[in-house]
C-alpha positions as CSV (number, residue, x, y, z in Angstrom):
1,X,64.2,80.9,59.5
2,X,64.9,84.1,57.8
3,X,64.0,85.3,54.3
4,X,67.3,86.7,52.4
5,X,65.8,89.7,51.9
6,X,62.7,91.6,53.2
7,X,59.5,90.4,50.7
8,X,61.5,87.4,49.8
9,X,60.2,84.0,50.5
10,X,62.6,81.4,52.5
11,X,64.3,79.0,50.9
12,X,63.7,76.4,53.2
13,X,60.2,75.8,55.7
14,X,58.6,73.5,57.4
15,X,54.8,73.3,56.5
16,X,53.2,70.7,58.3
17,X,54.2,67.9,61.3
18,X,51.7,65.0,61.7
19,X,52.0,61.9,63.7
20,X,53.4,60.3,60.3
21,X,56.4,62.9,59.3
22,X,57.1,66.0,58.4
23,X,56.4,67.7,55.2
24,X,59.5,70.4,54.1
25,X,59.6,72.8,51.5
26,X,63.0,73.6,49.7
27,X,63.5,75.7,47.1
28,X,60.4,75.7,45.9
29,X,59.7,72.2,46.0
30,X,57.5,70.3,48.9
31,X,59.3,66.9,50.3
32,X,57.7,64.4,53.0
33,X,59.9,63.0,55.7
34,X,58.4,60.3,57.6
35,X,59.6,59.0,60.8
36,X,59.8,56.0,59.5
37,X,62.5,56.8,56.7
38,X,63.7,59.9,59.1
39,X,63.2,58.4,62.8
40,X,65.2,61.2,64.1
41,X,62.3,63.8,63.8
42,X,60.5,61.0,65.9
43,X,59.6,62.7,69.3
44,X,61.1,66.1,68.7
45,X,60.2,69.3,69.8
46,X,58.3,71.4,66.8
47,X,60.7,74.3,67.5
48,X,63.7,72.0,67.3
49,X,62.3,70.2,63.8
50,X,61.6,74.0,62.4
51,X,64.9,75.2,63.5
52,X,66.5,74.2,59.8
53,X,68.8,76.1,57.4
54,X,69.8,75.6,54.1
55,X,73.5,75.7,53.5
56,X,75.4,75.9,50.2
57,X,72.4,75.4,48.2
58,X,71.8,72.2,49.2
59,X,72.5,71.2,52.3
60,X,69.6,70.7,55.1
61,X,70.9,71.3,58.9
62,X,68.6,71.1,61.9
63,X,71.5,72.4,64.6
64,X,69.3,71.5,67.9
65,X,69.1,67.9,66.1
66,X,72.4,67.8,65.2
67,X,71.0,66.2,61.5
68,X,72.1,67.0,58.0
69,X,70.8,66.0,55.2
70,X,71.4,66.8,50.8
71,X,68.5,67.6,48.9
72,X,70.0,65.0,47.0
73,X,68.9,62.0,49.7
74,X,65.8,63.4,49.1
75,X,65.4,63.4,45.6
76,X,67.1,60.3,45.1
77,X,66.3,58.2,48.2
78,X,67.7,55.2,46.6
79,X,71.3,55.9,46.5
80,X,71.5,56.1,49.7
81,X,71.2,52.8,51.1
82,X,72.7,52.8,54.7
83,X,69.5,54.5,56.5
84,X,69.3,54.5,60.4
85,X,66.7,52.1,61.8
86,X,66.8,53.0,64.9
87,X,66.9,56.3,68.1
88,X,69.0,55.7,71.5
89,X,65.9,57.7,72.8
90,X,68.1,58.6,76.0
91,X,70.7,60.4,73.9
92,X,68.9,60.8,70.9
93,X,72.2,59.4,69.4
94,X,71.3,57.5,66.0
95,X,72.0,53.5,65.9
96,X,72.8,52.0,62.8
97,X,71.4,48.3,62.5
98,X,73.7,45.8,62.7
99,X,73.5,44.3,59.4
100,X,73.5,46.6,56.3
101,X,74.0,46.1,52.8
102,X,74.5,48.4,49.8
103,X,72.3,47.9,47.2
104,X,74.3,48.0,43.8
């Protein structure tokens, strides 16, 4: 993670990563992530989970995870119904469960 400009403070970090989830800071705002609402942080590597970027203002990528996320899903957790249950832990490819509903 780089800071835009020498003295300037990044606009995205990660500060801590406990055996619950991770906690992220965004734009001057502190999120927690926990593995069981984000299971794909599950089991990674701390480099991997602190390689993240913020693109356009408000988009989270984690390029060793392949994982994007809004700051929006973050804010508003409950728009956004469909959420992975489960890791393919040999691939680390995401599984959606079988039988999900939106919530209106």
């Amino acid at each position: 993670m780089k800071s835009l400009k020498n003295g300037k403070d990044t606009l995205v970090s990660i500060e801590n990563i406990s055996s619950f989830g991770i906690w992220l800071f965004v734009k001057e705002k502190e999120y927690f992530l926990s593995y069981d609402e984000y299971p794909y942080f599950k089991e990674q590597t701390i480099r991997s989970i602190q390689n993240v970027k913020l693109l356009h203002g408000f988009h989270l990528y984690w390029s060793d995870l392949d994982v994007d996320l809004e700051i929006d899903n973050l804010e508003h957790p409950e728009k956004y119904a469909l959420k992975s249950k489960c890791v393919n832990k040999k691939s680390n490819r995401i599984v959606p469960e079988k039988s999900l509903s939106l919530v209106h």
